[in-house]
C-alpha positions as CSV (number, residue, x, y, z in Angstrom):
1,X,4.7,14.5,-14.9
2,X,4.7,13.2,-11.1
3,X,4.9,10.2,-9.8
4,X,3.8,9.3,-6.2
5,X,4.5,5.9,-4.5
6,X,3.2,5.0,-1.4
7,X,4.9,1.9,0.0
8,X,3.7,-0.2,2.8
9,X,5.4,-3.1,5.3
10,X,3.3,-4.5,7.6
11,X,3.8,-7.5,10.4
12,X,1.2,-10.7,9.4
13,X,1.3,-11.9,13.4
14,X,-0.1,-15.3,13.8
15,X,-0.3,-16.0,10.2
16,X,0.1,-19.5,8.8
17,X,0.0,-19.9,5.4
18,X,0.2,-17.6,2.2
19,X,-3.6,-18.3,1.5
20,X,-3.9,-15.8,4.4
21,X,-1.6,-13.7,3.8
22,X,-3.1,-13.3,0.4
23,X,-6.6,-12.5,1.9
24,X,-5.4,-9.7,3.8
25,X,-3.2,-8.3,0.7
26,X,-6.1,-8.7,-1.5
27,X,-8.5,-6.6,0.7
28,X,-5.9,-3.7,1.2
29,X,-5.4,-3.7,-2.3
30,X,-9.1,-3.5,-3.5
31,X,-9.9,-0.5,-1.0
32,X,-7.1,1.3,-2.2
33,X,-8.2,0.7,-5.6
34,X,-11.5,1.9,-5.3
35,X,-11.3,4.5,-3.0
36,X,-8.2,6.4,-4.4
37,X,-8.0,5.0,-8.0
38,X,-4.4,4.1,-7.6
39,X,-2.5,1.3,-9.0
40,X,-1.6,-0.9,-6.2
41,X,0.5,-4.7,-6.1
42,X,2.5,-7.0,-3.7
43,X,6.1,-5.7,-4.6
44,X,8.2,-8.0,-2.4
45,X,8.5,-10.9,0.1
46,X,5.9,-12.7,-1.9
47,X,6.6,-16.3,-0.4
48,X,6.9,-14.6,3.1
49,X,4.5,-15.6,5.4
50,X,4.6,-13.0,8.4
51,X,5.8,-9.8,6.4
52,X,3.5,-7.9,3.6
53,X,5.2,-5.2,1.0
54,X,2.4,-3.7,-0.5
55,X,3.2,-0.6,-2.9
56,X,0.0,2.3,-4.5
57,X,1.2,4.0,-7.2
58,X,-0.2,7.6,-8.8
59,X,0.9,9.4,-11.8
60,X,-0.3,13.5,-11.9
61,X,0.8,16.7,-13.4
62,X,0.8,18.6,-9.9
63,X,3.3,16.7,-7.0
64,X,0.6,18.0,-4.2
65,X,-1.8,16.2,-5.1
66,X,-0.1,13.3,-5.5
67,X,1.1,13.5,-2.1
68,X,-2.0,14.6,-0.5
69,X,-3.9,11.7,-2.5
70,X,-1.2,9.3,-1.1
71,X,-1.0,10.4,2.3
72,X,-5.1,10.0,2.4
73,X,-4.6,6.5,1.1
74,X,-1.6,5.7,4.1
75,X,-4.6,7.4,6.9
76,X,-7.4,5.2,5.7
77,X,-5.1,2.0,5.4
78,X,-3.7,3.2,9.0
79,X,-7.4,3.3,10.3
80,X,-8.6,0.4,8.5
81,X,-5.8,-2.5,8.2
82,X,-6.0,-5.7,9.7
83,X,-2.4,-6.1,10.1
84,X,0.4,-3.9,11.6
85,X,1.2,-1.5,9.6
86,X,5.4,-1.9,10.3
87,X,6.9,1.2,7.6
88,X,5.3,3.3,5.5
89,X,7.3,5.4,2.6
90,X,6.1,8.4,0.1
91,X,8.0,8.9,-2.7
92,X,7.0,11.6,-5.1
93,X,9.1,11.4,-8.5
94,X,9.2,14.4,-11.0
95,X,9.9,13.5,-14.3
């Protein structure tokens, strides 16, 4: 079994209040949801209000596609993001 995380920080500039910051997390999180059918969540600095961790999450039996799923989900977040995407990260676990 594989494991693929995709982790994503990006910069909130101009943001004022978590309400906000929520809107644009929200949103991210739904396209990943429906376009790649990964599980994706807020996974730290929740009470930040200029910084957003957002982390997808796959499981498969074969580790390239769990990459090649992930790094499609980092290209359409890349093209489509309202905020600036800061770091990305892909982790593939075998276990």
């Amino acid at each position: 079994m594989v494991v693929g995380v995709l982790t994503l920080q990006f910069a909130l500039h101009g943001n004022d209040s978590l309400k906000g910051k929520r809107r644009v997390a929200q949103s991210l999180k739904r396209k990943l949801r429906n376009k790649f059918n990964v599980a994706a969540a807020e996974t730290a600095m929740q009470e930040s209000l200029d910084t957003l961790v957002l982390a997808a999450v796959t499981i498969s039996a074969d580790a390239t596609y769990a990459r090649g799923l992930l790094q499609k989900a980092l290209n359409m977040v890349v093209a489509t993001a309202e905020a600036e995407l800061v770091d990305d990260d892909i982790e593939i676990l075998t276990l």
